[in-house]
N, C-alpha and C positions, 0 to 999 in steps of 0.2 A: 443197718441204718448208718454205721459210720462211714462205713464207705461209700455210701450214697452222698454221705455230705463231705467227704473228701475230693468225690466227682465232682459237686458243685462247685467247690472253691478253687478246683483244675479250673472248672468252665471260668467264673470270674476273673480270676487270675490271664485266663486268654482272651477273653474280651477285653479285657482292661490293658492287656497287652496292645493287645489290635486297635485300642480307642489310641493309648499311646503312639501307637506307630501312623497311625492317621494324622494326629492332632504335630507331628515329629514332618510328616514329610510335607502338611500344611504351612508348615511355622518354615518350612524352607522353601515353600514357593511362594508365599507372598511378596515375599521382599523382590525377586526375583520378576514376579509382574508387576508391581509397584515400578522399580527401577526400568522394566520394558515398557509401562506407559508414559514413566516420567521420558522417557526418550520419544516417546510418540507425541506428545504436547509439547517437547521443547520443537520439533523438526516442523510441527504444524505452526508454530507460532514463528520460527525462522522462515517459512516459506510463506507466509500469510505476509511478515513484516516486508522481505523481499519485495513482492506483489505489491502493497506500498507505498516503499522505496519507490521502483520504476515508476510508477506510477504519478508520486510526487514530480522526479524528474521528467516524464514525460508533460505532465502538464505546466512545470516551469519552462520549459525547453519553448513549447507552445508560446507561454505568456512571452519571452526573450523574442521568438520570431513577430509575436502582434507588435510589440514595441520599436521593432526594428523598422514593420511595414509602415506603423505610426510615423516615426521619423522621417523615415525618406518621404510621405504624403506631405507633412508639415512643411518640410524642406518644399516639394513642388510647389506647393500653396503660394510659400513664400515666394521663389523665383516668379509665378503667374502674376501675384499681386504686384512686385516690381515693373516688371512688365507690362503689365496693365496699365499701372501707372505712368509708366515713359509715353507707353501709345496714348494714354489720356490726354497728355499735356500736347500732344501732337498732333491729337483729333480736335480739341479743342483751337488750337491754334488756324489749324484748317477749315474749320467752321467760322470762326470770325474773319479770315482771309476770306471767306468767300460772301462773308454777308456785306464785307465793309466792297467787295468789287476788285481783290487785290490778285483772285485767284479765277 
C-alpha cells in the first residue's frame, strides 16, 4: 500500500511538473505574440495612415488645379466683359450714326 502511494505522488509530482512546464513555455510565448501583433497593428495603422496621407494630398492637389482653372475663367471673363464693353460703346455709337443719317 505504501508503495502504491509513493507511485501516486511520482504520478503528481510529474503532472505537476508537466502542468509547470506548459504554464513556463506559455508565460514565454505570450509576450512574444503580444509583441508580434503589437507590430502587426502598428504597420496596419502606418499603412492605412499612408493611404490617407496620399489621399489627403491627392485631393488638395485637385482642389489647387480647380482654383487654378477658376482663376484663369475669372481672368477671361474679365478680358470678355472689357471687351464687350469697348464694342458696346462702338456699337452704340454706330447705331446712332446711322439713325441720326451720318452713317
Amino acid at each position: 500500500m505504501n508503495e502504491k502511494r509513493i507511485q501516486q505522488v511520482v504520478d503528481i509530482e510529474k503532472q505537476a511538473q508537466q502542468i509547470h512546464d506548459k504554464a513556463v513555455a506559455e508565460a514565454e510565448r505570450i509576450p512574444l505574440e503580444a509583441e508580434q501583433e503589437a507590430q502587426a497593428l502598428l504597420e496596419q495603422a502606418r499603412t492605412e495612415a499612408q493611404a490617407e496621407a496620399r489621399a489627403l494630398i491627392a485631393k488638395a492637389q485637385a482642389q489647387d488645379e480647380v482654383n487654378a482653372i477658376l482663376a484663369d475663367a475669372q481672368t477671361k471673363i474679365q478680358d470678355i466683359n472689357i471687351t464687350a464693353q469697348a464694342n458696346m460703346s462702338r456699337a452704340v455709337n454706330y447705331v446712332l450714326n446711322r439713325v441720326v443719317g451720318r452713317e
